[in-house]
ROBA-946066 format. One record per residue: residue number from 1; residue in three letters; x negated, y negated, z negated of N, C-alpha, C, CB in turn. Coordinates in pm, whole numbers. Atoms other than C-alpha are relative to their C-alpha. Glycine has a CB too. Layout:
<nodes>
@n=NUM | res=ALA | nc1=X | nc2=Y | nc3=Z | cac1=X | cac2=Y | cac3=Z | cc1=X | cc2=Y | cc3=Z | cbc1=X | cbc2=Y | cbc3=Z
...
</nodes>
This chain:
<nodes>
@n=1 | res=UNK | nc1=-112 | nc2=-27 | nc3=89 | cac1=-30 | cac2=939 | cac3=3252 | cc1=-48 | cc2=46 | cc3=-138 | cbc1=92 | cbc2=105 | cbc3=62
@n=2 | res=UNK | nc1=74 | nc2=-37 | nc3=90 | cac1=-245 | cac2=1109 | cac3=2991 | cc1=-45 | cc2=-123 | cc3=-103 | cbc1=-104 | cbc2=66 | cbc3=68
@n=3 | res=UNK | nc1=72 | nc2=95 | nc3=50 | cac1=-433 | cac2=814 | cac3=2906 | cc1=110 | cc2=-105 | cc3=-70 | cbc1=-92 | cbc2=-59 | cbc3=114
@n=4 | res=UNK | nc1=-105 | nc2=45 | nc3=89 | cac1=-100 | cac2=651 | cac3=2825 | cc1=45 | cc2=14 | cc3=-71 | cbc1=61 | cbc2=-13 | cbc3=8
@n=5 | res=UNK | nc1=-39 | nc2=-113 | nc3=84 | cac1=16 | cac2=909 | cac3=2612 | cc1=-106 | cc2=-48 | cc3=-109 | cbc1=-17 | cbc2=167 | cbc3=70
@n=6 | res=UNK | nc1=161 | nc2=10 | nc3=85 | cac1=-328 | cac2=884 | cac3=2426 | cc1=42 | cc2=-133 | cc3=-92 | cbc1=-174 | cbc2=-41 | cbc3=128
@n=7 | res=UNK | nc1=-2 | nc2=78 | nc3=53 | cac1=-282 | cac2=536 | cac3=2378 | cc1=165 | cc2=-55 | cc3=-104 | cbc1=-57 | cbc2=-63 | cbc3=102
@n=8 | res=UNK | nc1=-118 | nc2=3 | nc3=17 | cac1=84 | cac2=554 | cac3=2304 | cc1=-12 | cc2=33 | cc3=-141 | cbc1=80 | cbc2=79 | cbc3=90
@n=9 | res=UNK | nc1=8 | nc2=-111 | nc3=147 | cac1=17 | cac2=816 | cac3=2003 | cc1=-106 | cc2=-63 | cc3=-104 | cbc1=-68 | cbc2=182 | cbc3=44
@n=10 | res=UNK | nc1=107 | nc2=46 | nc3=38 | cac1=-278 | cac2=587 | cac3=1906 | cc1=28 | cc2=-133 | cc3=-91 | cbc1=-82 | cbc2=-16 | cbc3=118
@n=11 | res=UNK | nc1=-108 | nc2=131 | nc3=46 | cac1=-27 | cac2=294 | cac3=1859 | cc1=64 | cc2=76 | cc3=-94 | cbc1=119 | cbc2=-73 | cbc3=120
@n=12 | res=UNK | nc1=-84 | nc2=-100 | nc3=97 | cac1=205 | cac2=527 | cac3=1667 | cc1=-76 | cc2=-8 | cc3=-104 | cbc1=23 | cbc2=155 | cbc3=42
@n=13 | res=UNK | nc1=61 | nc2=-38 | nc3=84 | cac1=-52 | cac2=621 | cac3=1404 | cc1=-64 | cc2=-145 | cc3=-40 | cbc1=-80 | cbc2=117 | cbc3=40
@n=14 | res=UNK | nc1=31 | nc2=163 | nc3=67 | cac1=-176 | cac2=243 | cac3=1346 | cc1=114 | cc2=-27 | cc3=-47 | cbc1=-44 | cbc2=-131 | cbc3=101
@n=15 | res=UNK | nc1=-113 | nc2=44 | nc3=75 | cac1=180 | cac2=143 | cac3=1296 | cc1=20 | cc2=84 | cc3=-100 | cbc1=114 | cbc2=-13 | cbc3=72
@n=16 | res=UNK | nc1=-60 | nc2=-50 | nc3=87 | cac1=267 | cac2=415 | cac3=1064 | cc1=-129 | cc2=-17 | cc3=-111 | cbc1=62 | cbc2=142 | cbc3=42
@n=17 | res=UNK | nc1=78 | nc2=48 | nc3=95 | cac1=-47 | cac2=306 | cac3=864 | cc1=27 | cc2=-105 | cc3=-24 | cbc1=-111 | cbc2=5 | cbc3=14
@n=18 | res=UNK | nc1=-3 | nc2=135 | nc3=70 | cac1=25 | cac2=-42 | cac3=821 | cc1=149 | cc2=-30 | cc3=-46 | cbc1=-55 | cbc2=-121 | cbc3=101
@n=19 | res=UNK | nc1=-105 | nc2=-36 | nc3=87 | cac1=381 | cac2=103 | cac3=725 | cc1=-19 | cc2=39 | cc3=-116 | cbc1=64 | cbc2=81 | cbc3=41
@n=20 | res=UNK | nc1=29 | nc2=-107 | nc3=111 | cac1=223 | cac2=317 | cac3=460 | cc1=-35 | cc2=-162 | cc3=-9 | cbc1=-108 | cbc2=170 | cbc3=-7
@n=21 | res=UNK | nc1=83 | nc2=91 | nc3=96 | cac1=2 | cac2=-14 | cac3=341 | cc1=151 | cc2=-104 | cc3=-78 | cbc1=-146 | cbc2=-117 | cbc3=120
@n=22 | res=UNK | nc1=-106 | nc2=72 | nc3=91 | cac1=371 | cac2=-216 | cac3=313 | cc1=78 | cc2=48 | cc3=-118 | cbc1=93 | cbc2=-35 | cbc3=75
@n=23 | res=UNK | nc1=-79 | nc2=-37 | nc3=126 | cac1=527 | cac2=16 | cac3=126 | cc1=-95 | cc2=16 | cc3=-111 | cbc1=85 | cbc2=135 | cbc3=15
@n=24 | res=UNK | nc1=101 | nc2=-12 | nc3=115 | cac1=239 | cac2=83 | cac3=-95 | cc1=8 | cc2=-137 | cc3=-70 | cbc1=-158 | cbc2=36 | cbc3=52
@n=25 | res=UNK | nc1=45 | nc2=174 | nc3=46 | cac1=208 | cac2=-336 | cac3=-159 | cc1=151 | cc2=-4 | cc3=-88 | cbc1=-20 | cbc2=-161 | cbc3=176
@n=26 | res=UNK | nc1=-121 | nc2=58 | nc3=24 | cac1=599 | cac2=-319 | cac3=-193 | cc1=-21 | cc2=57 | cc3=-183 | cbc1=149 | cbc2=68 | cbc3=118
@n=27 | res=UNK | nc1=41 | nc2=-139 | nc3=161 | cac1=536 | cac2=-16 | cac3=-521 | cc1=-76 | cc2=-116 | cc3=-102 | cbc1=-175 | cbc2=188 | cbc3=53
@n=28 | res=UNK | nc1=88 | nc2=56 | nc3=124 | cac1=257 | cac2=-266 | cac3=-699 | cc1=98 | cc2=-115 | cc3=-29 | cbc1=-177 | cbc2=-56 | cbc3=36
@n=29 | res=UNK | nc1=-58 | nc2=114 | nc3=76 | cac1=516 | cac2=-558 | cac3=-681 | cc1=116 | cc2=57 | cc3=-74 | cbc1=44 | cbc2=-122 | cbc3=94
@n=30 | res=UNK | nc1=-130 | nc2=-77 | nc3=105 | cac1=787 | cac2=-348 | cac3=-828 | cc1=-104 | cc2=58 | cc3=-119 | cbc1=113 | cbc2=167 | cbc3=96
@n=31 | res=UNK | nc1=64 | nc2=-33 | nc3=144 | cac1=554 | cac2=-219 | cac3=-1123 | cc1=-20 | cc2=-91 | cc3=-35 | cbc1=-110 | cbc2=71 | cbc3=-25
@n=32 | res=UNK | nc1=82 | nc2=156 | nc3=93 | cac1=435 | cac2=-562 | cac3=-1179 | cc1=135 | cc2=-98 | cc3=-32 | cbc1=-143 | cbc2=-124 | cbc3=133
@n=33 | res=UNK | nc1=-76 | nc2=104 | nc3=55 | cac1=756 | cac2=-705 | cac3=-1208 | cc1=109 | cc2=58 | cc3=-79 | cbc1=51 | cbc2=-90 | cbc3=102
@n=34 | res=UNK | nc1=-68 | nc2=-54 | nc3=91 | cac1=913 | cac2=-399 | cac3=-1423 | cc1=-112 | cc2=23 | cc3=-114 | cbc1=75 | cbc2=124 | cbc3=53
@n=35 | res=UNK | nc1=94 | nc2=36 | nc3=130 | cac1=596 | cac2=-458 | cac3=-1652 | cc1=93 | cc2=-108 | cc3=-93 | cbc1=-167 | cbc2=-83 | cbc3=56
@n=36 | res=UNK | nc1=-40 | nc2=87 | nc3=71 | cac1=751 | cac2=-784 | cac3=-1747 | cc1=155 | cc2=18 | cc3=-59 | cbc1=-25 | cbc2=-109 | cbc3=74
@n=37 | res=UNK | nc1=-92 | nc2=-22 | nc3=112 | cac1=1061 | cac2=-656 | cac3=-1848 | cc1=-4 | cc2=122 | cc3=-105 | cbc1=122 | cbc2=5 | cbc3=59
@n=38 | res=UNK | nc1=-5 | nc2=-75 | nc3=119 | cac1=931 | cac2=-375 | cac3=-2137 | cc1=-75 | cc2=-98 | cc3=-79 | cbc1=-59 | cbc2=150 | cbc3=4
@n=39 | res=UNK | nc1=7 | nc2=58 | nc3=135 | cac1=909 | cac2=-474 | cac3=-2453 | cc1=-155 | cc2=1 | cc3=-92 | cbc1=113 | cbc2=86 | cbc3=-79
@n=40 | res=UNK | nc1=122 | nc2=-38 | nc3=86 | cac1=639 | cac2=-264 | cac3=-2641 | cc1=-128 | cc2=-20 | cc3=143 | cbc1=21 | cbc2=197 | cbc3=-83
@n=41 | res=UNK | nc1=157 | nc2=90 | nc3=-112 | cac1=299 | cac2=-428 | cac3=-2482 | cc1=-55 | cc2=158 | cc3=40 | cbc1=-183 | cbc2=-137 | cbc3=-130
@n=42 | res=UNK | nc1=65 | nc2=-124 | nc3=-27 | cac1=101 | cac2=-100 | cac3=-2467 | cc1=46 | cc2=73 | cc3=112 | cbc1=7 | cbc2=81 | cbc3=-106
@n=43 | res=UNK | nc1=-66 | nc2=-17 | nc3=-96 | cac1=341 | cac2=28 | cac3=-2224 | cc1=9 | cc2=-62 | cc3=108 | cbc1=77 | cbc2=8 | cbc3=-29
@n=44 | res=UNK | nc1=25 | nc2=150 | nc3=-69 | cac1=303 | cac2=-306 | cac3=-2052 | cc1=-107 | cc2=16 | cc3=59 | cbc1=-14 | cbc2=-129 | cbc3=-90
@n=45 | res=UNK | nc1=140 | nc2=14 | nc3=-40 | cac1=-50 | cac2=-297 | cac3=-2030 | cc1=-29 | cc2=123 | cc3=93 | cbc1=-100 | cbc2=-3 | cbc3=-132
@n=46 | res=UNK | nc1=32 | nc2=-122 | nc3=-51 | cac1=-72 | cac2=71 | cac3=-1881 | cc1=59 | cc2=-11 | cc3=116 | cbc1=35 | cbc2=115 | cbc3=-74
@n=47 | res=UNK | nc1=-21 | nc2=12 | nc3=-98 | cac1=186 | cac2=-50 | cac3=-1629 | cc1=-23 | cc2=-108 | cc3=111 | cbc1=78 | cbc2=24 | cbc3=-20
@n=48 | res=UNK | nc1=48 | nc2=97 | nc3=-97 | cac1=40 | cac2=-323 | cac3=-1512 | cc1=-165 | cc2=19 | cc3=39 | cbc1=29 | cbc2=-147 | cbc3=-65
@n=49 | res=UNK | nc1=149 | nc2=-83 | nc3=-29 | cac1=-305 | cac2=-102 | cac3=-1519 | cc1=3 | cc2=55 | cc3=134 | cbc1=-30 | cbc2=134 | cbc3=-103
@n=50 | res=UNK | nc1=-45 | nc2=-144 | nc3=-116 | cac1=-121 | cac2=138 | cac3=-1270 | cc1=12 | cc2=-104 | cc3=141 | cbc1=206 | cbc2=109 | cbc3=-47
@n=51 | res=UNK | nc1=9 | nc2=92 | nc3=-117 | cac1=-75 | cac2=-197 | cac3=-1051 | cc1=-117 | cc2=-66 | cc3=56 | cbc1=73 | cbc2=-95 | cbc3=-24
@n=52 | res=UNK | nc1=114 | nc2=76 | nc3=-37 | cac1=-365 | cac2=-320 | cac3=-1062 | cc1=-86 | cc2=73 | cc3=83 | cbc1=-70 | cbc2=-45 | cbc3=-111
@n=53 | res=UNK | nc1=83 | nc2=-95 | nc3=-74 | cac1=-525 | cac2=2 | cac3=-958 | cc1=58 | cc2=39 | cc3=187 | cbc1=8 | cbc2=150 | cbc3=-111
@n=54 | res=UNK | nc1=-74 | nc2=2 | nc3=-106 | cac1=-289 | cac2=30 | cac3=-694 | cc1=-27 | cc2=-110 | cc3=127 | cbc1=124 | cbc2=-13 | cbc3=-57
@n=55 | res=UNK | nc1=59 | nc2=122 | nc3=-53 | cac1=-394 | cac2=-280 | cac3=-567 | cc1=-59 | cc2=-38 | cc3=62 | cbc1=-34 | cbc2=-46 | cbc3=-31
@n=56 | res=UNK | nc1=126 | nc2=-20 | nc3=-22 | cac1=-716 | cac2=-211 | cac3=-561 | cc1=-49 | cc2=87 | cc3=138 | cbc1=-42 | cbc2=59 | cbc3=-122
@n=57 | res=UNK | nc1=-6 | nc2=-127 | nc3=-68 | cac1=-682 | cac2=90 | cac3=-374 | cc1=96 | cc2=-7 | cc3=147 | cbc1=61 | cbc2=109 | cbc3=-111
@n=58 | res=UNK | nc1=-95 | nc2=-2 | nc3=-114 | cac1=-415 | cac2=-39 | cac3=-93 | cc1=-90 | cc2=-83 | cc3=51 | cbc1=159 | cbc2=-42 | cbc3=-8
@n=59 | res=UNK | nc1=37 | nc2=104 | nc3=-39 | cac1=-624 | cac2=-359 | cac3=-48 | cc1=-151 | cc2=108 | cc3=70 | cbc1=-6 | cbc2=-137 | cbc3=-130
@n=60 | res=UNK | nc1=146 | nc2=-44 | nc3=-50 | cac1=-946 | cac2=-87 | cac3=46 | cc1=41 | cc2=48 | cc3=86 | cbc1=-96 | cbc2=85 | cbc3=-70
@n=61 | res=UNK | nc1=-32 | nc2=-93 | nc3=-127 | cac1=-727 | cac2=93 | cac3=282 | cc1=34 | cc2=-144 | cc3=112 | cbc1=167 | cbc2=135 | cbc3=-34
@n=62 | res=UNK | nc1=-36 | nc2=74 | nc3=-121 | cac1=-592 | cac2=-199 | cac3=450 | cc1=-153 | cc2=-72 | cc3=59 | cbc1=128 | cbc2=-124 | cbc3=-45
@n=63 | res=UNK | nc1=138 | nc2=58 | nc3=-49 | cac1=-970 | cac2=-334 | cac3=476 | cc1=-76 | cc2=111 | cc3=79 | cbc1=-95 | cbc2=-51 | cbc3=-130
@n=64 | res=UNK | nc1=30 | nc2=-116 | nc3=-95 | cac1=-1035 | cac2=-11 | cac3=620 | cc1=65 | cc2=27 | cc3=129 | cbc1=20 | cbc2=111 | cbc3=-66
@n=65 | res=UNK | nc1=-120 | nc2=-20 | nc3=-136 | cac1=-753 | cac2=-15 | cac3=899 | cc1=-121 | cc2=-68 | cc3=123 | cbc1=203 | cbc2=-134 | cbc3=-23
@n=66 | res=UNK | nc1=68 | nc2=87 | nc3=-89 | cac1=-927 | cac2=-27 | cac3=1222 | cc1=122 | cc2=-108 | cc3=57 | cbc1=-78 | cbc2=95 | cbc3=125
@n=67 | res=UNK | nc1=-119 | nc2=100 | nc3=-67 | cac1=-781 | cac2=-366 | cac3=1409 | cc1=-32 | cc2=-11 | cc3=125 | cbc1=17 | cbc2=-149 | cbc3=-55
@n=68 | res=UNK | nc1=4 | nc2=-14 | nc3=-177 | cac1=-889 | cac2=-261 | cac3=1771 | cc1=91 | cc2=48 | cc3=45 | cbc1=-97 | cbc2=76 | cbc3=68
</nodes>
């Protein structure tokens, strides 16, 4: 019964990581597609910086997710 539990809670915590990685992915396509509607570029560029980094940084976690 234990060992089920274990694995139960083990499942839990994978899914709620590859929850965290969707919503994180969902965040860079919403900055990247409220980049294209400001005007002044500079502002532009910083928010499509913030996506890119974002990006960067979801794509290392999800390459990090164990898949056993």
């Amino acid at each position: 019964m234990e060992r089920l539990y274990a694995e139960g809670t083990e499942a839990k915590d994978n899914e709620d990581k590859y929850i965290l990685s969707t919503v994180f992915f969902a965040a860079v396509l919403f900055f990247s597609a409220m980049s294209l509607r400001l005007d002044w570029r500079p502002l532009r560029i910083v928010v499509m910086c913030c996506a890119a980094t974002m990006l960067l940084g979801g794509l290392i976690f999800v390459l990090t997710l164990d898949t056993a």
